[in-house]
C-alpha positions in Angstrom: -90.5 52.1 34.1 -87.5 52.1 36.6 -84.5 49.9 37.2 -82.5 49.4 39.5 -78.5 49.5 38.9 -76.7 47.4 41.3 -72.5 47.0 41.5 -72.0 44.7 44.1 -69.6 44.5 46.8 -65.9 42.5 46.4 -62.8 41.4 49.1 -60.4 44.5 48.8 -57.0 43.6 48.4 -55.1 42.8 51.6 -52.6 45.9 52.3 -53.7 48.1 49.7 -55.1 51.0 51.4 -58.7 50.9 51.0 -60.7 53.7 49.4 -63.6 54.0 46.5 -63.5 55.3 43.1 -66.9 56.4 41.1 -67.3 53.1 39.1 -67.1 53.6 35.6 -68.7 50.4 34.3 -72.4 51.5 35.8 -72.2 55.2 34.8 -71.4 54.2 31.2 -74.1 51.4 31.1 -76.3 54.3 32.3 -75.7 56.3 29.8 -77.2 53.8 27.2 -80.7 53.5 28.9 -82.8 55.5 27.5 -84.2 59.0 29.2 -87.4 58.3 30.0 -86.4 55.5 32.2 -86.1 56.4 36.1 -82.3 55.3 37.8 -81.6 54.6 41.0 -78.0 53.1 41.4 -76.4 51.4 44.5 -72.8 51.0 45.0 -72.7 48.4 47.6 -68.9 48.7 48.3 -70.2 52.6 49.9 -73.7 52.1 50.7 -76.2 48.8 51.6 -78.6 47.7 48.6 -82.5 49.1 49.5 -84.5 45.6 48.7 -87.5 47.2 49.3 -87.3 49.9 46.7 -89.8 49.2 43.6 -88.3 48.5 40.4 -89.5 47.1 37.0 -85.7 45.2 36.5 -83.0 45.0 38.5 -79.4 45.2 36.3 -76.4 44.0 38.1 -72.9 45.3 36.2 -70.2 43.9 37.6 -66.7 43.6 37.0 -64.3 41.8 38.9 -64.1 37.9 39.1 -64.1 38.1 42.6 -67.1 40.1 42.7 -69.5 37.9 40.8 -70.2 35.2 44.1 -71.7 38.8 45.9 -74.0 39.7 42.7 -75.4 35.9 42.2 -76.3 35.9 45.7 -77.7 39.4 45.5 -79.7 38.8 42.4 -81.1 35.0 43.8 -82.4 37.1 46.7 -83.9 39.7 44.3 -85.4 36.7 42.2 -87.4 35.6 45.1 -89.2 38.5 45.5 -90.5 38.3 41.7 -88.1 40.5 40.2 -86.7 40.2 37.0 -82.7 40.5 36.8 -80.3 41.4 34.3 -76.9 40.8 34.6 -73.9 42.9 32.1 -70.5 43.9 32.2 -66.8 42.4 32.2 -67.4 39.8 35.0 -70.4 38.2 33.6 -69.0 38.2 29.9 -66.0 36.1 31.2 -68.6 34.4 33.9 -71.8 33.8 31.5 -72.8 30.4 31.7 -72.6 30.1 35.7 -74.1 33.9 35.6 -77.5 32.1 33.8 -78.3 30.5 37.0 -78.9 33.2 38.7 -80.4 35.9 36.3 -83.2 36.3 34.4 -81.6 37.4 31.1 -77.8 38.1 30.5 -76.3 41.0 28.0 -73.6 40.3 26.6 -71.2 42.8 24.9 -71.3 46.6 25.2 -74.5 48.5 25.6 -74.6 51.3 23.4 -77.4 51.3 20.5 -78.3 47.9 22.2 -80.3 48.1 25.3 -83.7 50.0 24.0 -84.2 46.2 22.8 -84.2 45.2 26.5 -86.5 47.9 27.7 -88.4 47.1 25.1 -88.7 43.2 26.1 -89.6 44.3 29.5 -92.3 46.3 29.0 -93.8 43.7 26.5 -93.0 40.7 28.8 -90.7 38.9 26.5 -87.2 39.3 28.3 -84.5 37.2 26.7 -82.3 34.9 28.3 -79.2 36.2 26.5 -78.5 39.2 24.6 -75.3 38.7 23.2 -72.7 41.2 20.8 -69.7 39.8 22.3 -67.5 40.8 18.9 -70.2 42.7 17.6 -69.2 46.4 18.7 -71.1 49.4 18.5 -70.2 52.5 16.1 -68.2 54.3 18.3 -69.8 57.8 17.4 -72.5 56.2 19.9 -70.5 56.5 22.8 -71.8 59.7 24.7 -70.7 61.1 28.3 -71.1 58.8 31.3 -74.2 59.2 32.8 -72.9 60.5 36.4 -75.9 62.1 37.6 -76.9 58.1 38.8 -73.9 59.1 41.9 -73.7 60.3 45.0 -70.5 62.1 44.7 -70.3 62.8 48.7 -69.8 59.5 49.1 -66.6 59.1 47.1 -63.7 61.0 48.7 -61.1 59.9 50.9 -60.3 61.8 54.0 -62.3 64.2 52.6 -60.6 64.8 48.9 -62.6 63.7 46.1 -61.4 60.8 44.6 -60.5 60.8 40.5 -63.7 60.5 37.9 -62.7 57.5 35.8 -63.5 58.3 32.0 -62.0 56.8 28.9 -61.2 57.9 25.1 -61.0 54.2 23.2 -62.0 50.4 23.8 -60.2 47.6 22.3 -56.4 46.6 22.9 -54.0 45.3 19.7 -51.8 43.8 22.3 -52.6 40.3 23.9 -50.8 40.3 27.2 -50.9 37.2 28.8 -53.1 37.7 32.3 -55.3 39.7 30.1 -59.2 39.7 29.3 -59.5 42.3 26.9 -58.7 40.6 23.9 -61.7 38.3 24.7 -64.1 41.2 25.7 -63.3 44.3 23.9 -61.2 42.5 21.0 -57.8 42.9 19.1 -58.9 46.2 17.3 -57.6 49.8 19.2 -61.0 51.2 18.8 -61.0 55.3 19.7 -63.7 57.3 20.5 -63.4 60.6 18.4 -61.0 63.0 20.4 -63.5 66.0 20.5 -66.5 63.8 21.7 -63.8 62.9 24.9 -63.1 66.9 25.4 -66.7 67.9 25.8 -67.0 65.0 28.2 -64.1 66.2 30.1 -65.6 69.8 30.1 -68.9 68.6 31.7 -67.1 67.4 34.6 -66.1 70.3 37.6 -64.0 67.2 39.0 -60.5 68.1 38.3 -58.7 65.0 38.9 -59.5 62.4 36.0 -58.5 58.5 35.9 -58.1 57.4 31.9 -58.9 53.8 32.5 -57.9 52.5 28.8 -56.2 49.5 28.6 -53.3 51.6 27.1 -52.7 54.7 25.7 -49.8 53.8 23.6 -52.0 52.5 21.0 -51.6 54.5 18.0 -48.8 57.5 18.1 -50.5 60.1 16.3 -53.9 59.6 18.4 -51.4 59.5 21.6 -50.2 63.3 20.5 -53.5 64.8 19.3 -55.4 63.5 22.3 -52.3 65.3 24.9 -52.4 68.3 22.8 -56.5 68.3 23.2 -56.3 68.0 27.0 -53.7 70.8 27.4 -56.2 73.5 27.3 -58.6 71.8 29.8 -56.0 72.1 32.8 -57.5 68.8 33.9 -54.9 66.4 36.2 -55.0 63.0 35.2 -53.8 59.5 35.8 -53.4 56.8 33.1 -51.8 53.1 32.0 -49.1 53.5 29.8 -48.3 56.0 27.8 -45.8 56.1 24.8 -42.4 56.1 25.7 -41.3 58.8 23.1 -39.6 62.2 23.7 -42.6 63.9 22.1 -45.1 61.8 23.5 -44.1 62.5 26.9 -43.5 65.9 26.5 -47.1 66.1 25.5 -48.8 64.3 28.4 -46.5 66.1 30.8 -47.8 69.7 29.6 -51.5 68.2 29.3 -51.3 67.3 32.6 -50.2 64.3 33.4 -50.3 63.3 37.2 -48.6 59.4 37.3 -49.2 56.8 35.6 -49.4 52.7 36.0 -46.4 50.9 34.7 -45.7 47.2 34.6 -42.9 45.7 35.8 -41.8 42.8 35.1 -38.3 42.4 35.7 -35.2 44.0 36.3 -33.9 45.5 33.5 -32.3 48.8 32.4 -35.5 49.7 29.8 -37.7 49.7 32.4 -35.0 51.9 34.6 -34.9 54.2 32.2 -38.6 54.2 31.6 -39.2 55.1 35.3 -36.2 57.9 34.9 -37.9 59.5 31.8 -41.4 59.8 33.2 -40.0 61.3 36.7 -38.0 63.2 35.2 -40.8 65.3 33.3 -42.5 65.3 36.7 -44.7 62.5 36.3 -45.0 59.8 38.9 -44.8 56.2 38.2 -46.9 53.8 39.9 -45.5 50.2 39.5 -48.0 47.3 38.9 -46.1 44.4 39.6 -47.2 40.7 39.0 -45.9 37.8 41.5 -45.7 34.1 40.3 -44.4 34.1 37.6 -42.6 30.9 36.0 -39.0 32.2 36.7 -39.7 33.9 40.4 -38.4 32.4 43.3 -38.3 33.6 46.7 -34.6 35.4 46.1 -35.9 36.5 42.5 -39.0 38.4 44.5 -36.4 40.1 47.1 -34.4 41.6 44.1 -37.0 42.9 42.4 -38.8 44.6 45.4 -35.1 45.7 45.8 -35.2 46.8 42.5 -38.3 48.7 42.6 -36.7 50.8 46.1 -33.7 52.1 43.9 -35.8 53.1 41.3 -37.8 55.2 43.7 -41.4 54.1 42.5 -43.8 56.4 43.8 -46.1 53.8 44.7 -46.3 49.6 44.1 -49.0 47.7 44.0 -48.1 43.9 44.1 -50.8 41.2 42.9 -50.4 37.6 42.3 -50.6 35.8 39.1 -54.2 35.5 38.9 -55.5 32.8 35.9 -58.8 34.9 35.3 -61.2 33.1 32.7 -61.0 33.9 28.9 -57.5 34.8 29.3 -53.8 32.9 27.8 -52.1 32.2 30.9 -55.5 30.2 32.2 -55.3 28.0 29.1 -51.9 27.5 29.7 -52.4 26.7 33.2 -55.3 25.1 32.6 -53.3 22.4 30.0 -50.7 22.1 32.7 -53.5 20.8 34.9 -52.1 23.6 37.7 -55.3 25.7 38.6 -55.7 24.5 42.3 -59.6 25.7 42.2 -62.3 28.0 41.0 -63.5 29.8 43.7 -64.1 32.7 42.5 -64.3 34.6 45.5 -60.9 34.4 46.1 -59.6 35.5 42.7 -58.6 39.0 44.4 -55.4 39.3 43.0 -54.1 38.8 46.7 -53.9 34.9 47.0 -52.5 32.0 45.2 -55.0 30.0 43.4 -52.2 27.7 41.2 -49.4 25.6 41.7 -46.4 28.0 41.2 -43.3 26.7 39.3 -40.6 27.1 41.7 -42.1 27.7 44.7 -44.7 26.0 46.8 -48.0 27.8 47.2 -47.4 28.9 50.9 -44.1 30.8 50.1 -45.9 32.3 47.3 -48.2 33.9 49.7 -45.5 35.1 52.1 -43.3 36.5 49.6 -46.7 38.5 48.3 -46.5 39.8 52.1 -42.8 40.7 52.4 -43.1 42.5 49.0 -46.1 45.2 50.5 -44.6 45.1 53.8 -40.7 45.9 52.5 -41.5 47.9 49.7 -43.3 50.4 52.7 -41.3 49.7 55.4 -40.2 53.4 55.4 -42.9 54.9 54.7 -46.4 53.4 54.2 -49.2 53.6 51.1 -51.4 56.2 53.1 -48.1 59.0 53.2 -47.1 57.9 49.6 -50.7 58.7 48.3 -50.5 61.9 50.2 -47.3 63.0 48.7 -48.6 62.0 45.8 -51.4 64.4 46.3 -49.2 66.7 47.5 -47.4 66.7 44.2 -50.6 66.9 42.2 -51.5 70.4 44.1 -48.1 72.0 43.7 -49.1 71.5 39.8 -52.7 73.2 40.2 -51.3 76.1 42.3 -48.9 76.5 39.0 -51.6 76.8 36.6 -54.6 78.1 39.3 -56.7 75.1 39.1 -56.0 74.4 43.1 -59.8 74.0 44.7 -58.2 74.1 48.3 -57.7 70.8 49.5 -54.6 70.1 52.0 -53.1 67.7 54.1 -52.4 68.3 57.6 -51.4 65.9 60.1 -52.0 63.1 58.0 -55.6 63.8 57.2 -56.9 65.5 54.2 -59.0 68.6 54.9 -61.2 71.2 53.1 
């Protein structure tokens, strides 16, 4: 039996430099398909999808909101041609009902222990139309190491460094953040994934650079500090969404190797000044994720904050705008306040307004989410704050002779 993995293209958001991390969704999925089914896995956002390769079942995993229009239209052209389709991951959990148009069967939920029963259904002719555990999650003891080998790791570099293997050590979130999903999909439990099963994964991989793509980190204190104090052997160099902001804690993931991590910010306050201070000052970089359109921005409220975010010397910033995802609290809210303008999901990037603003109109919105890129790297743009980013993230390899020989010159990453 074969299948056919397929995570389909999306719009990339407008000024962020574009490059392409190894997606984490499919290599996971892949890992809970059993061995003695044949994988072949395109990445559409690096490489075109073969239509005329043979499969038994053709799984789409997808993501993003704004990726799901690509996938239906990729699976109704793969439905024509006789051949079944499956349809998992985050965007058709919060995209299911519409998703059943256009697929064969749906799963629901997270994979491991689960998908034999598909296979299983295939082979005997009898595939479901939904397969749904949303809420009912595996024993996390089932969670083995992504299955990576489905890659084609030359094709994920930029300017010719290897971009960052995403892994992850828990599921769940016990926070409820308002533009968030994750509630809905992976629940209000911090679920963890035993700290020695995450090590032996991370010792499998000769990809030094690692991406923990947990919701957050600062989950559970003692975890936090037994995890850091497990990675410092490994010498790995990785990036991360929040961590803890305790002396000890950051002590930890500074010596286990902490390269920069993604902060929010969300106004402009001394706490998060001094949390930007405290992780720079341990030589961590700070990446700010900052959300546009909220309730009290105006157009001068935007200019101080992007003023803000220059003073504080942020490494990097990546702007978005409020975007009312499904399944999530500010789209009920929105939703009640009858100010969701449409639900064209193709355009739920992050990038462009898709609701009436509060104290703005929606054009200004959209300008102001251009002057904030455009000012924020006036002096000096993404591309060169990624580099000296890198930059940094060699000078700590050369300390600790885990440098693979990688440099920047001119501009342009080289062997």
């Amino acid at each position: 039996m074969k299948i056919k993995i397929i995570y389909p293209s999306w719009p990339k958001l407008n000024r962020q430099t574009e490059f392409h991390l190894p997606p984490h969704g499919p290599v996971c999925f892949a890992a809970a398909i059993p061995d003695d089914v044949e994988i072949s896995f395109y990445d559409e956002n690096i490489q075109p999808v073969d239509f005329d390769e043979k499969a038994d079942l053709v799984a789409f995993s997808v993501m993003l909101t704004c990726q799901i229009p690509r996938a239906w239209e990729l699976a109704d052209r793969f439905r024509k041609q006789g051949v079944p389709v499956i349809f998992g991951g985050i965007g058709t959990m919060l995209h299911s009902e519409e998703t059943m148009q256009h697929a064969d069967a749906i799963f629901l939920g997270e994979a491991e222990g689960r998908f034999e029963e598909v296979i299983n259904d295939v082979r005997n002719n009898k595939l479901k139309k939904v397969y749904n555990y949303l809420n009912d999650f595996p024993d996390m003891n089932l969670i083995g190491p992504a299955r990576r080998s489905i890659l084609n790791r030359k094709l994920y570099n930029y300017r010719g460094v290897q971009m960052v293997d995403l892994v992850h050590a828990s599921r769940g979130c016990r926070f409820n953040c308002f533009p968030c999903c994750t509630p809905f999909l992976g629940g209000r439990k911090f679920r963890a994934r035993a700290i020695d099963a995450v090590v032996r994964e991370l010792e499998q991989l000769d990809n030094n650079r690692l991406f923990f793509v947990d919701n957050s980190l600062a989950q559970d204190d003692e975890w936090e500090k037994e995890l850091f104090k497990a990675l410092i052997p490994l010498k790995k160099k990785w990036i991360s969404h929040p961590i803890k902001d305790d002396d000890e804690i950051l002590d930890l993931a500074a010596e286990a190797g902490c390269w920069y991590v993604y902060q929010a910010v969300f106004d402009t306050s001394d706490h998060i000044r001094r949390r930007v201070k405290r992780l720079k000052e341990r030589g961590i970089g700070v990446e700010g994720t900052i959300i546009l359109g909220m309730d009290d921005h105006d157009e001068d409220y935007i200019k101080r904050l992007v003023d803000f975010l220059l003073e504080i010397e942020l490494d990097l910033a990546e702007f978005t705008i409020l975007t009312p995802f499904p399944h999530t609290p500010i789209r009920a809210d929105l939703e009640k306040q009858k100010r969701i303008l449409h639900n064209d999901w193709l355009h739920y990037t992050g990038a462009e307004v898709v609701f009436q603003p509060a104290k703005m109109s929606v054009d200004a919105l959209q300008k102001m989410f251009f002057y904030a890129w455009d000012t924020f790297y006036r002096d000096c743009s993404q591309n060169l704050q990624m580099a000296k980013l890198f930059l940094k993230v060699i000078e700590k390899e050369k300390a600790d002779g885990t440098y693979k020989g990688s440099r920047l010159r001119r501009g342009r990453w080289t062997k």
